[in-house]
mmCIF file of the N, C-alpha and C atoms, coordinates in Angstrom:
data_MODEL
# 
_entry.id   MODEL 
# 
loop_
_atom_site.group_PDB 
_atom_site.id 
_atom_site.type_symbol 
_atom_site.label_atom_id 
_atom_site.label_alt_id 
_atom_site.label_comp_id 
_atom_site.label_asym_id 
_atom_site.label_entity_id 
_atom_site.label_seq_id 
_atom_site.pdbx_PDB_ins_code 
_atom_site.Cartn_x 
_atom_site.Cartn_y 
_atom_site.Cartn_z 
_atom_site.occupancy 
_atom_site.B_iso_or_equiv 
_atom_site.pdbx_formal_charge 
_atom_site.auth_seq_id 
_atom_site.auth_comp_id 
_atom_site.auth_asym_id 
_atom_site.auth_atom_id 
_atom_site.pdbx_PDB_model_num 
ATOM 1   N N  . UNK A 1 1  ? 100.057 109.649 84.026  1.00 0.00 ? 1  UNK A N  1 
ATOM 2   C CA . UNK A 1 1  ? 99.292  110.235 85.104  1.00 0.00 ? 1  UNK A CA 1 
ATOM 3   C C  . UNK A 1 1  ? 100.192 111.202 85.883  1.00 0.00 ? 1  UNK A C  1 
ATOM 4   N N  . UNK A 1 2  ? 99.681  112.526 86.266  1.00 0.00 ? 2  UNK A N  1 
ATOM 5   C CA . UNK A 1 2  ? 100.658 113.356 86.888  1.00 0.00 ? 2  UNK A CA 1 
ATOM 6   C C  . UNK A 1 2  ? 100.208 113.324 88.126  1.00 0.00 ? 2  UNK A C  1 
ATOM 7   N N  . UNK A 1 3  ? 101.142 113.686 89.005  1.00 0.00 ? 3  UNK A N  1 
ATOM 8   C CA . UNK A 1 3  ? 100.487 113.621 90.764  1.00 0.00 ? 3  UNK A CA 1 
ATOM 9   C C  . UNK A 1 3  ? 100.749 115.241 91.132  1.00 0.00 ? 3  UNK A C  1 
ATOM 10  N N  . UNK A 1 4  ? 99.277  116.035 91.384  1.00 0.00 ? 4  UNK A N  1 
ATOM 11  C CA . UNK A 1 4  ? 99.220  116.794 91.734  1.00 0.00 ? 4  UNK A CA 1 
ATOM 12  C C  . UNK A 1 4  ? 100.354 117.436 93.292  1.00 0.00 ? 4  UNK A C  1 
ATOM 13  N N  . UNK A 1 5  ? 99.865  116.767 94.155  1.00 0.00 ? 5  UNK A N  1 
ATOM 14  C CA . UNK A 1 5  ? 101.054 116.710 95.314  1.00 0.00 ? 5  UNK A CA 1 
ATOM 15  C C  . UNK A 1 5  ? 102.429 117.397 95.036  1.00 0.00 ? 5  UNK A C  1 
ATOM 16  N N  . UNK A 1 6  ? 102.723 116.147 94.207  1.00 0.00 ? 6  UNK A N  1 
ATOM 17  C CA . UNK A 1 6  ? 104.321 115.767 94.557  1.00 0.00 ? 6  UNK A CA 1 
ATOM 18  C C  . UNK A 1 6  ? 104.720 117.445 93.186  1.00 0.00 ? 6  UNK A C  1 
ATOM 19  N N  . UNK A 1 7  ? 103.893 117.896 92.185  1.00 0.00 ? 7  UNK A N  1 
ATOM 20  C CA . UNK A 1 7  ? 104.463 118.933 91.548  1.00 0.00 ? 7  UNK A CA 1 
ATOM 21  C C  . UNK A 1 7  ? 104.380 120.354 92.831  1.00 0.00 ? 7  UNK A C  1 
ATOM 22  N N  . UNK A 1 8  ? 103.434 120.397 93.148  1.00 0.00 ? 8  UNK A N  1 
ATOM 23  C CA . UNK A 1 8  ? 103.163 121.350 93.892  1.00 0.00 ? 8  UNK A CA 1 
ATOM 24  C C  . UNK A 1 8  ? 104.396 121.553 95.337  1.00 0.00 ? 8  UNK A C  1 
ATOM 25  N N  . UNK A 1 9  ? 104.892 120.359 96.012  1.00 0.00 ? 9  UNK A N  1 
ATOM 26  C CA . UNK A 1 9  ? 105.876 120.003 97.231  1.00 0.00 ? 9  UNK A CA 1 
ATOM 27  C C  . UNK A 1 9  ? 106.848 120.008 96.519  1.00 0.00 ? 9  UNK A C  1 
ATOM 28  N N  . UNK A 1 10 ? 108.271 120.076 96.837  1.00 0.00 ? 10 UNK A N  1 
ATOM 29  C CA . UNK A 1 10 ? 109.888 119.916 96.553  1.00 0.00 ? 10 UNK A CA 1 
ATOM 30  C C  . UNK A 1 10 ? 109.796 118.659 97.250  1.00 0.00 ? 10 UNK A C  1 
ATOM 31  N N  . UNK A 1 11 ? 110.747 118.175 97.072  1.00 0.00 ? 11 UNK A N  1 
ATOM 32  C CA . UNK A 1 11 ? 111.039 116.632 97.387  1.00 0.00 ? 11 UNK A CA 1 
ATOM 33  C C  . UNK A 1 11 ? 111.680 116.935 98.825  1.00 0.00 ? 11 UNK A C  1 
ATOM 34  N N  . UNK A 1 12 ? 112.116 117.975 99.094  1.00 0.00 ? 12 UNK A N  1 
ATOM 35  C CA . UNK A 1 12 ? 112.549 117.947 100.528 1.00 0.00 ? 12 UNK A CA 1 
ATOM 36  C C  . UNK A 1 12 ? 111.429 118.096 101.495 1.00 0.00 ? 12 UNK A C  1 
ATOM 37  N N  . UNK A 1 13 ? 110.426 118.926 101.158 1.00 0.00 ? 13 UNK A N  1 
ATOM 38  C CA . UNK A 1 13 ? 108.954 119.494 102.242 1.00 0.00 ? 13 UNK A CA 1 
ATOM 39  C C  . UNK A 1 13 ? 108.360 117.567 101.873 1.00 0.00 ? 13 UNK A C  1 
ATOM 40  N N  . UNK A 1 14 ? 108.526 117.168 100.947 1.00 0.00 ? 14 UNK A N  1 
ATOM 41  C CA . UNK A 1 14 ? 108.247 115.792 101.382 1.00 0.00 ? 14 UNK A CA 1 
ATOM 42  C C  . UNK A 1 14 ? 108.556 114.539 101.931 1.00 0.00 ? 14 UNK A C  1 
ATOM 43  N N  . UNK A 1 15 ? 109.981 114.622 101.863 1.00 0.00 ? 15 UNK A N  1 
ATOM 44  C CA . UNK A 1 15 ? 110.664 113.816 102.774 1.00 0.00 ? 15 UNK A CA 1 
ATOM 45  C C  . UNK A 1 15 ? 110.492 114.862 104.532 1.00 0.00 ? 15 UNK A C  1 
ATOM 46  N N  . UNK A 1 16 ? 110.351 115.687 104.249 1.00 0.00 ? 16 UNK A N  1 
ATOM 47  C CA . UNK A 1 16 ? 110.641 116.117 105.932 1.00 0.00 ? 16 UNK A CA 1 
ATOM 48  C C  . UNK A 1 16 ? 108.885 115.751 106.604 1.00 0.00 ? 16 UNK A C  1 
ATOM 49  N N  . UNK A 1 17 ? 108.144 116.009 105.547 1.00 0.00 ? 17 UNK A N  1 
ATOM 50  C CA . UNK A 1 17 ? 106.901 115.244 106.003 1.00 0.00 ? 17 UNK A CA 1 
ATOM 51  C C  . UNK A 1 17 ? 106.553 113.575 106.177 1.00 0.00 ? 17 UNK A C  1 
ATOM 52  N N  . UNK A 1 18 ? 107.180 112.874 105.610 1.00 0.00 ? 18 UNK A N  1 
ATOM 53  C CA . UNK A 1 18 ? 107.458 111.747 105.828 1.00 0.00 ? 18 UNK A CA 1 
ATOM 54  C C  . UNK A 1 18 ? 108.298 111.160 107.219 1.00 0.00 ? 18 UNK A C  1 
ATOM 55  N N  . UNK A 1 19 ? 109.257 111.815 107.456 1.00 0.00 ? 19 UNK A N  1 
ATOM 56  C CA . UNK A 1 19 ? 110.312 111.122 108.267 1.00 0.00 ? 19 UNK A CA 1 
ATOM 57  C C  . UNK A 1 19 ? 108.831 111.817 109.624 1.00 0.00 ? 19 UNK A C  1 
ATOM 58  N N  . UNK A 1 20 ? 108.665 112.997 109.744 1.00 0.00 ? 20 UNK A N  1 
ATOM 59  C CA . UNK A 1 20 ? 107.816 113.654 110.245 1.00 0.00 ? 20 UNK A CA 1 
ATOM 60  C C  . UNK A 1 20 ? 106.041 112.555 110.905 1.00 0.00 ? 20 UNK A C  1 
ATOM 61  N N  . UNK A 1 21 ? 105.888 111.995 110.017 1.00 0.00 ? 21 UNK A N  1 
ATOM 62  C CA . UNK A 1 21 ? 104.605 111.008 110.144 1.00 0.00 ? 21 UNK A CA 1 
ATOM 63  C C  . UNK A 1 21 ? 105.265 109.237 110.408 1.00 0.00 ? 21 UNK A C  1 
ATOM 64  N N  . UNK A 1 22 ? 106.417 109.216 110.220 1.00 0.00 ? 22 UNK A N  1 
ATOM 65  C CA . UNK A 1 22 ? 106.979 107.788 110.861 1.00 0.00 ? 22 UNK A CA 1 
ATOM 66  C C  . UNK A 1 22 ? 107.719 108.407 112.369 1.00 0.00 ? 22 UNK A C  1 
ATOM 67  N N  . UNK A 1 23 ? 107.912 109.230 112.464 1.00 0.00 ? 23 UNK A N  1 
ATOM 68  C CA . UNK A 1 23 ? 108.438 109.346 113.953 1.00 0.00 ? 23 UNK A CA 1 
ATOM 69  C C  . UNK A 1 23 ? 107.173 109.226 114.605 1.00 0.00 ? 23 UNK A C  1 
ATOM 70  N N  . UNK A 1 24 ? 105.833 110.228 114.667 1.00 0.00 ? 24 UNK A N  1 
ATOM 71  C CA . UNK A 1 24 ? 104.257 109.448 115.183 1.00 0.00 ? 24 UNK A CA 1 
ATOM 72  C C  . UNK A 1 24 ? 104.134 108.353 114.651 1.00 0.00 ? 24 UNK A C  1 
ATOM 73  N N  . UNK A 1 25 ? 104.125 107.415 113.800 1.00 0.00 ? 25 UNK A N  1 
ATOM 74  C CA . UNK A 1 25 ? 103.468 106.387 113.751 1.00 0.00 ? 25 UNK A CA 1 
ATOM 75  C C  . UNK A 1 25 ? 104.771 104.943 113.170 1.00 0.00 ? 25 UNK A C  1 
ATOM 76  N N  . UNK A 1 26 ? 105.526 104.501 113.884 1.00 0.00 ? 26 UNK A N  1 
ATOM 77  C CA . UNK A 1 26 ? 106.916 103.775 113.540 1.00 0.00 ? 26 UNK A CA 1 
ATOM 78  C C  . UNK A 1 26 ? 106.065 102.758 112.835 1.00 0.00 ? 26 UNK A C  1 
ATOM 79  N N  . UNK A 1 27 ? 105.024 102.090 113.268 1.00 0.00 ? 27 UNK A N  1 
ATOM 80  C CA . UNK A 1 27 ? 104.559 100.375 112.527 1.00 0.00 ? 27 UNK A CA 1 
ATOM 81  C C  . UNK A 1 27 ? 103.875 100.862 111.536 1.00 0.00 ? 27 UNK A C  1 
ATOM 82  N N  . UNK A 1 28 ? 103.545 102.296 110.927 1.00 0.00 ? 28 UNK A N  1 
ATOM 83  C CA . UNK A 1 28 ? 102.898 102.255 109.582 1.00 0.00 ? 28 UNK A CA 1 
ATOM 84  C C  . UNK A 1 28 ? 103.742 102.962 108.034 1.00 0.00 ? 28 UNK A C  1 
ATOM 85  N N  . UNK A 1 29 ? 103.161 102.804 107.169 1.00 0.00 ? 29 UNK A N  1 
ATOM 86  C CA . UNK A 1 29 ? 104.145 103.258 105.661 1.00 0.00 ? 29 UNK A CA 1 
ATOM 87  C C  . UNK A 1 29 ? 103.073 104.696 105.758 1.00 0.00 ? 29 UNK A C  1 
ATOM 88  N N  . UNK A 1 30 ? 103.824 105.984 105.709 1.00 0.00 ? 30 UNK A N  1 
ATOM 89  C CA . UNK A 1 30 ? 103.645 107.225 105.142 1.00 0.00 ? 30 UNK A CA 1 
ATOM 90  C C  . UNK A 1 30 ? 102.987 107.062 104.052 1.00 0.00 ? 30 UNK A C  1 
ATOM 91  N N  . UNK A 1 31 ? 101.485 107.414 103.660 1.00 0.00 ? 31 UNK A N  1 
ATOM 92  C CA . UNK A 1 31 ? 101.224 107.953 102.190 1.00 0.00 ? 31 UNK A CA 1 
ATOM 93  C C  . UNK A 1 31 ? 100.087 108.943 102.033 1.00 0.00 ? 31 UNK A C  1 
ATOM 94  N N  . UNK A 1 32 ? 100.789 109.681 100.906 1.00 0.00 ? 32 UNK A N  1 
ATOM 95  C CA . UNK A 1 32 ? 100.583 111.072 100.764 1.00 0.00 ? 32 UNK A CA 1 
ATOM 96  C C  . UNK A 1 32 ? 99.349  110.574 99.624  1.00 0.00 ? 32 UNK A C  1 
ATOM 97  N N  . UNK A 1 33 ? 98.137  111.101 99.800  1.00 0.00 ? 33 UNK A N  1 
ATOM 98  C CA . UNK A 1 33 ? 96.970  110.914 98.583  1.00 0.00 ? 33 UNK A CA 1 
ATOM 99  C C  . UNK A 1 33 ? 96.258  112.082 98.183  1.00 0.00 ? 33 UNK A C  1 
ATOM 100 N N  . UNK A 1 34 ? 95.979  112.306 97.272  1.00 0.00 ? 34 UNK A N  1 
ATOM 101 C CA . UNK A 1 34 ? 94.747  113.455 97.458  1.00 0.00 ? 34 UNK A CA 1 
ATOM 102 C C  . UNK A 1 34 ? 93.822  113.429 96.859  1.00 0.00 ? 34 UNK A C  1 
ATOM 103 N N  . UNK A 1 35 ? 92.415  114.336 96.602  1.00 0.00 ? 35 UNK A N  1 
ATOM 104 C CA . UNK A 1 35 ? 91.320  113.669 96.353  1.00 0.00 ? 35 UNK A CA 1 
ATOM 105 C C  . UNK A 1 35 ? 90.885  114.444 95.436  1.00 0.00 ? 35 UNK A C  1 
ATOM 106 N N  . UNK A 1 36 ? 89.848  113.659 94.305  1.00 0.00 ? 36 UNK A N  1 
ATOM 107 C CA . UNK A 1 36 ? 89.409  113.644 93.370  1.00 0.00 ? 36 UNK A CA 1 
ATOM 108 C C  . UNK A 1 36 ? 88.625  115.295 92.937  1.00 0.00 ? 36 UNK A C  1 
# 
């Protein structure tokens, strides 16, 4: 299965979006989905 997302983002625009969505929200896990 390929993940559209993660080919399209560099692993850095996704970690900086991550650290980015736990600084707003500390008690939840970051996840990136997209739709069908």
């Amino acid at each position: 299965m390929k993940f559209q997302y993660k080919e399209d983002h560099p692993f850095e625009y996704r970690k900086k979006e991550g650290e980015k969505i736990r600084k707003k929200y500390p008690d939840r896990v970051p996840l990136a989905s997209s739709t069908s």
